[in-house]
C-alpha positions, 0 to 999 in steps of 0.5 A, a space after each residue: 407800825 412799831 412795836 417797842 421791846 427789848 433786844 430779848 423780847 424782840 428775839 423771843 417774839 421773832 423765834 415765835 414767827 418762824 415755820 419750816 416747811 418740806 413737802 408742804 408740811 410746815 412745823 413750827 422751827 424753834 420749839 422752845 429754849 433751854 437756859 441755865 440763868 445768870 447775872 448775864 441773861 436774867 434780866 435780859 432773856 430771862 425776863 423775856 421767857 418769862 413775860 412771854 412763855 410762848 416759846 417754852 422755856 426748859 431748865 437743865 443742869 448743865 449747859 454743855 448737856 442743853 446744846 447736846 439735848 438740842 443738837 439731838 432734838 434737831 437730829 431726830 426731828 431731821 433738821 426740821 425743828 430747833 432748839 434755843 440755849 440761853 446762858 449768862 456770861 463767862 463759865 456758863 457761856 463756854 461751857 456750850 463750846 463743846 455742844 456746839 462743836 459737836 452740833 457743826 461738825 454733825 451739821 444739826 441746826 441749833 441756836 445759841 444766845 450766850 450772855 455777853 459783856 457790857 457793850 458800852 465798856 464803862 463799868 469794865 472789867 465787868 464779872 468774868 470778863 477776859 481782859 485782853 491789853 491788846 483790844 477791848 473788842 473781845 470776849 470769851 464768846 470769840 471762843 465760838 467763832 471757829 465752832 460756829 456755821 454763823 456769828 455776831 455779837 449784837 451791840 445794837 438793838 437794830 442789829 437784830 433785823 439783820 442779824 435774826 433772819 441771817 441765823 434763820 437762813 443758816 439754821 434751815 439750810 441743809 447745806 450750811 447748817 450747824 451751830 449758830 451763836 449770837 452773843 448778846 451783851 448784858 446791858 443790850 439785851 434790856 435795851 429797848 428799841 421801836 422794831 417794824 411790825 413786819 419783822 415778827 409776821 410769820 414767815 416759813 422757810 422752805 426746805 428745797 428739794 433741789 435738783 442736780 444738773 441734767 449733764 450731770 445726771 446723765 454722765 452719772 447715768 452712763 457710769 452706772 450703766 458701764 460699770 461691775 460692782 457698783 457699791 452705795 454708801 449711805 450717809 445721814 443726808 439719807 435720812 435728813 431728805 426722808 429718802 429711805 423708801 425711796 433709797 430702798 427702790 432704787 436698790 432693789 430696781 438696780 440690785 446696787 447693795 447699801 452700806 451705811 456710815 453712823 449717820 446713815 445707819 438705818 436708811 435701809 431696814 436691817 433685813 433689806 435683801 440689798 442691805 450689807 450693813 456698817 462700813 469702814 473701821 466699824 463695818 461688816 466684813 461683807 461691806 468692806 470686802 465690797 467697798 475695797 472690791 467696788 468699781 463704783 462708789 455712789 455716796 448718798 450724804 456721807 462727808 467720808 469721815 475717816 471711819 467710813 474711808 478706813 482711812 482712806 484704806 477702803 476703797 482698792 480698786 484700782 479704777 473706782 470712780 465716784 458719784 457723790 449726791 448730796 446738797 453740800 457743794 464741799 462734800 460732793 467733790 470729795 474724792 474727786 467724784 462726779 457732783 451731783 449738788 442735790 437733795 438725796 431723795 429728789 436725785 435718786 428718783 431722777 437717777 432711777 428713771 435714767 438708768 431704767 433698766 439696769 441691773 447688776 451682774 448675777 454673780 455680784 448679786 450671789 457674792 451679795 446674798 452670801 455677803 449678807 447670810 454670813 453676816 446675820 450667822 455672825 450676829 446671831 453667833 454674838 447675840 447668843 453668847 452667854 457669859 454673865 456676869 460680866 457680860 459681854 458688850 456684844 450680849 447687851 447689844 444683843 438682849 436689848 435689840 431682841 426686846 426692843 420693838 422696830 419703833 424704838 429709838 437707840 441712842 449712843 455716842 462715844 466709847 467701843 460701843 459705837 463700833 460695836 453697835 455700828 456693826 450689830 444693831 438691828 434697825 428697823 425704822 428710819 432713825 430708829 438708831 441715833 448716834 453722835 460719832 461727829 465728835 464721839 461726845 463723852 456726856 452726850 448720851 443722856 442729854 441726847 437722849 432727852 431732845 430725840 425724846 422730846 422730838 418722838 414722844 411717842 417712841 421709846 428711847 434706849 440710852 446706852 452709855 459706858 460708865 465713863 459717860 455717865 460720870 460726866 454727865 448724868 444729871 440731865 436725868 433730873 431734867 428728864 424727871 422734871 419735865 416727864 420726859 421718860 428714857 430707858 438707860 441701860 448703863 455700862 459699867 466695865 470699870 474704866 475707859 474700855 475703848 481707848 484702853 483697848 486702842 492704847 494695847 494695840 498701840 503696844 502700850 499698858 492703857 494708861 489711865 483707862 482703868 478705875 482702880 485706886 493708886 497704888 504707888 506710882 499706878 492706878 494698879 489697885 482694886 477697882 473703884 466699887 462705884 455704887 451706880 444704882 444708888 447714884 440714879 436712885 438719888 436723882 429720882 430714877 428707877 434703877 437696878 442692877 442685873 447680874 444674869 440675862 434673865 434678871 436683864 430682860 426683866 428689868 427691860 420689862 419692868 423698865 418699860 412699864 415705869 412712868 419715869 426714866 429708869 437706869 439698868 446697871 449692867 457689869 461688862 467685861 473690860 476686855 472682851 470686844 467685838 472684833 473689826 472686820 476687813 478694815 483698819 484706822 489710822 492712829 499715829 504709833 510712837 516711832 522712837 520707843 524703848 518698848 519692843 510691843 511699841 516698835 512691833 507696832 509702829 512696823 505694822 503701822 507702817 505697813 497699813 499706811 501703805 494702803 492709804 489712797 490720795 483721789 485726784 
């Protein structure tokens, strides 16, 4: 039995057929697609959506905004679910290269079917196409390539029934998992072809908990057994394999404190007794004291991005190990560590019966306790500053946590606000707090707002965003309005880019091009630019306010809940007045030629700092 369709009809009726399953619980895997249409896709995919509206079509404004809705739709469904993104050729095409770098590097599945040029070349140069005088076999969408986990073009329409089950094999694997594109050229995707019947029966691909080498896990076990100061960094594939709870007995059997990278934040409520929060760059003080102190290192889904290592600058001890549990092979040989390639919850339950028994020191386990007591004092001491107007960032962070609920979600991705709420956030619930620190996407915020909406509709999402993110990207609000997906945007605006003006001071510069102000001269020295950001989400469909007082903040956040439609709180900050960092420092190249003495103080003390970082062999 054949069925006869299209190259895109075909796609469309395959992506219908395809389930996920962990544990016995099976979702359906792509649960709809975005599309900006295009002379390129219209006829093709668009058609296709069109005459099959089975797998539900979205609009959105912007198709670098669509891969970050779907890249974050993924990350709060915990790789479980997917979306699809269709564009036409050209511009539209490569506007999606910079979601989908950011979807691989943070290792979220979503799937791109960019429009493509003429696979049969007679009518080239065709509109938009990137002519190139040394191979016709090229395009733009080559582009994605180095930012893709897979790729092909198809230039035949039986090219699919390899092609579409290789894309599923990567977008459900836990290990290989990120960005998948399929360039589909123009004329092909209207191309019919007689496709097997079996090619679109339903079919569940199963997330395995896999299991680690018994050796393996009981050398893991003796290092346990034999070591002082054991420290676990929890990273994002704590929550991908649902292990918090289980993350949570473990620590309290061995008394092992937890301390969580960006993407890990929230394994562990914020109050849990063996909690010592951030580390790294944005890290707690009592974190990074443990990490540089730790004998042991047992990472859980990290890849040790350098904001978890300090640059490799956190961990001292002259004699720690590590043990690295997770279903990536290339991360769990990081830091020339004990392997254990396996799912983080099934190993950590196999791990616990192992080491039955074991607990740590007394007096690490008091140094823990003070560790912690002295961090809540410190949040509490910068929830309850009061210095409106302007606020500073660290009373937002605050006011918002207060009032929000253990359900809800935060969201953010770029600026001083990851650090800050790295540090400070109150999580309460497994992804409760979402943030895309992978590629610290300026523009991510509100798009990404709207796919973890889509995949909690039942939870309330907070958007926090710097007034910087927003001017690049905010018109997905009138996707949010349009398809009733609500979100609550509290909206930062300090005049500037805070963060990389604050780094560009510390570099011994001025902060060149950081702050909105207009020209005078030969610099941007002039009166702030009066940006009227109320009046701008107030014209796309939103409710908006802006609040000068922490009274009028809670309760706008109060109004702002009650609102049947996305609503956006303005709320001045101060420019310069930040959290500050803790016990830990970054790595940023200083000049080191310059006729400035603040330049050359500053590349002394880089040089120091280097000395600091560490090579695991």
């Amino acid at each position: 039995m054949t069925r006869r369709l299209t190259v895109a009809q075909a796609i469309v009726a395959f992506l219908q057929a395809q389930y996920s399953s962990r544990d016995s619980e099976e979702h359906r895997f792509i649960e709809g697609c975005f599309g900006i249409f295009g002379h390129g896709n219209v006829a093709g995919m668009g058609q296709a959506l069109e005459q099959n509206p089975g797998l539900r079509y979205y609009l959105c404004r912007n198709e670098q905004a669509m891969v970050h809705t779907a890249a974050a739709f993924a990350k709060s469904s915990f790789r479980l679910r997917a979306l699809a993104c269709t564009t036409s050729i050209g511009p539209g095409a490569t506007n999606m290269i910079t979601g989908a770098a950011a979807a691989t590097i943070n290792r979220v599945p979503v799937l791109l079917l960019p429009g493509d040029i003429f696979a049969r070349r007679n009518v080239a140069p065709v509109l938009q196409q990137l002519e190139s005088p040394s191979t016709q076999d090229i395009s733009v969408n080559d582009c994605f390539k180095p930012v893709s986990r897979y790729w092909d073009r198809i230039e035949r329409p039986e090219q699919l029934l390899t092609s579409l089950p290789e894309a599923m094999r990567v977008l459900t694997s836990p290990a290989d998992t990120g960005t998948v594109t399929l360039s589909l050229p123009q004329d092909v995707q209207a191309e019919a072809f007689d496709f097997p019947e079996e090619f679109f029966r339903r079919r569940v691909w199963i997330f395995p908990r896999t299991r680690c080498d018994k050796e393996l896990l009981s050398q893991a076990a003796t290092l346990i057994r034999h070591t002082k100061k054991p420290l676990i960094v929890a990273g994002g594939g704590v929550l991908y394999s649902e292990a918090s709870s289980v993350l949570a007995n473990f620590a309290e059997a061995t008394g092992i404190p937890v301390c969580e990278t960006q993407a890990g934040k929230g394994s562990l409520p914020y109050d849990h007794p063996q909690q010592l929060g951030a580390v790294g760059v944005t890290g707690t003080p009592g974190a990074n004291i443990a990490a540089r102190e730790a004998d042991l290192v047992i990472g859980i889904g990290t890849r040790y991005s350098d904001f978890t290592t300090a640059s490799k600058t956190a961990f001292q001890n002259s004699s720690v190990r590590f043990i690295n549990i997770n279903v990536a092979e290339f991360d769990a040989y990081k830091h020339a560590a004990l392997p254990l390639v396996a799912d983080a919850r099934a190993t950590l339950e196999e791990l616990q019966s192992t080491i039955a028994g074991y607990q740590i020191d007394e007096s690490y386990a008091k140094q823990i306790a003070i560790f912690r007591a002295g961090w809540e004092n410190e949040v509490d001491r910068i929830y309850a500053v009061r210095k409106a107007p302007p606020f500073s960032q660290g009373e937002v962070i605050g006011v918002l946590n207060s009032f929000s609920e253990a359900s809800d979600i935060l969201l953010c991705a770029a600026g001083s606000l990851p650090g800050d709420l790295h540090k400070l956030w109150r999580t309460r619930q497994p992804g409760g707090y979402h943030m895309e620190y992978g590629y610290s996407c300026m523009g991510y915020e509100i798009a990404g707002g709207l796919g973890a909406k889509m995949a909690n509709p039942k939870r309330e999402v907070y958007v926090m965003v710097g007034d910087g993110s927003y001017l690049m990207m905010a018109t997905e609000i009138v996707t949010s309005l349009q398809e009733g997906i609500k979100l609550n945007i509290v909206l930062l605006d300090n005049h500037g880019f805070s963060s990389i003006g604050g780094l560009s001071r510390s570099c011994g510069n001025e902060g060149l091009g950081t702050n909105y102000r207009y020209r005078r001269g030969e610099k941007y020295d002039g009166d702030p630019i009066p940006v009227d950001f109320t009046t701008n989400a107030a014209s796309l469909g939103a409710w908006a306010i802006r609040v000068k007082t922490h009274d009028e903040f809670r309760n706008a956040l109060v109004a702002a809940r009650k609102q049947d439609r996305t609503s956006v709180i303005v709320v001045e900050t101060s420019y310069d007045d930040r959290v500050p960092g803790y016990e830990s420092w970054w790595d940023v190249p200083i000049a080191e030629v310059s006729e400035r003495d603040s330049v050359r103080a500053a590349r002394m003390k880089y040089e120091e700092a280097r000395k600091r970082e560490r090579f695991f062999s």
